[in-house]
C-alpha positions in Angstrom: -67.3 -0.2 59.8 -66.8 1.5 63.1 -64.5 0.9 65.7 -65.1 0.4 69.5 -62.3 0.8 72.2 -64.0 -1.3 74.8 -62.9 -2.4 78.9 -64.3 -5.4 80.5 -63.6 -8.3 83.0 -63.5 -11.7 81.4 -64.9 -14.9 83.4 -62.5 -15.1 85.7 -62.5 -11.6 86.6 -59.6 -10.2 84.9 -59.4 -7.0 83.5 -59.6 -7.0 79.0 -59.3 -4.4 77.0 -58.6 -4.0 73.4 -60.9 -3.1 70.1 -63.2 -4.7 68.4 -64.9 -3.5 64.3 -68.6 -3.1 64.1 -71.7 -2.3 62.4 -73.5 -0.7 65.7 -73.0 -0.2 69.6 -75.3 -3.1 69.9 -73.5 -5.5 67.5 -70.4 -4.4 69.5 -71.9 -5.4 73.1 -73.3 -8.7 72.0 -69.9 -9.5 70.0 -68.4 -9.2 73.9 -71.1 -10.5 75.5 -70.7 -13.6 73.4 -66.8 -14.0 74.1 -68.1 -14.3 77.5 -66.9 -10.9 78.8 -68.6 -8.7 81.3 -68.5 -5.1 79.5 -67.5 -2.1 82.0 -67.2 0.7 79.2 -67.4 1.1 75.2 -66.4 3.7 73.4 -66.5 4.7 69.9 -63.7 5.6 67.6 -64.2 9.4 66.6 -63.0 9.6 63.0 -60.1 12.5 62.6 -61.6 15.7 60.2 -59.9 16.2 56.7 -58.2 18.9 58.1 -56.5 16.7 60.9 -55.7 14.4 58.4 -53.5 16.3 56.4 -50.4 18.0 57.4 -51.3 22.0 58.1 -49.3 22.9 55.1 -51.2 20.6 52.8 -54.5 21.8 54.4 -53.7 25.6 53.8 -52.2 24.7 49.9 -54.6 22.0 48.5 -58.0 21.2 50.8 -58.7 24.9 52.2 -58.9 26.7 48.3 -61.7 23.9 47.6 -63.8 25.2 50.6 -63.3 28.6 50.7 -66.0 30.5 49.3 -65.8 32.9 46.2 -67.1 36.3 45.9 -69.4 37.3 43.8 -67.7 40.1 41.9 -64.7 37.0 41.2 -67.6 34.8 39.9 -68.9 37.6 37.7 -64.9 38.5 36.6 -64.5 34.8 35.8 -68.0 34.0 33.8 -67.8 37.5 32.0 -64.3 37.1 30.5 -65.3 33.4 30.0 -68.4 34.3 27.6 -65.7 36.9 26.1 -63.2 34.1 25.5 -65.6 31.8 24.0 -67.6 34.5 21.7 -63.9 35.5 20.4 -63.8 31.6 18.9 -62.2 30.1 21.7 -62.7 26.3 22.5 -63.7 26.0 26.4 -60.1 23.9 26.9 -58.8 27.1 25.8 -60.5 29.5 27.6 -60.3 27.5 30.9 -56.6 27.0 30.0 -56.3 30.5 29.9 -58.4 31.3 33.2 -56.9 29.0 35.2 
């Protein structure tokens, strides 16, 4: 569910602010509205990237490999020794053991 950083001024005029879960922009304004405060500005939580989430050393080691993209001479390396491997009587834990 998302999360809203919002400002408003309650009844008496006083300055809120704080954050509040949910399911749309709407929900969030009537969720205020309802607590009787008058909304000045509502903002949306921006979700941080995968690679923001991880440390840079993390990102580079485990998340980058997965989304970098293989070249096709690598691919054809891989799949040609693969068939070799299996037509040679290997099982495919073997020869992706071996590949690996």
């Amino acid at each position: 569910m998302p999360e809203f950083h919002f400002e408003a001024k309650d009844e008496k005029g006083a300055n809120v602010s704080g954050q509040l879960n949910a399911e749309s922009e709407r929900e969030a304004v009537r969720q205020l509205q309802s607590q009787g405060y008058f909304l000045r500005r509502l903002v949306q939580e921006k979700r941080p990237s995968v690679a923001a989430a991880l440390p840079s050393s993390a990102w580079r080691d485990v998340a980058a490999p997965v989304f970098t993209p293989v070249s096709s001479k690598a691919m054809s390396l891989f799949f040609s020794s693969f068939a070799s491997m299996l037509a040679a009587g290997m099982s495919i834990h073997e020869a992706t053991h071996h590949l690996a």
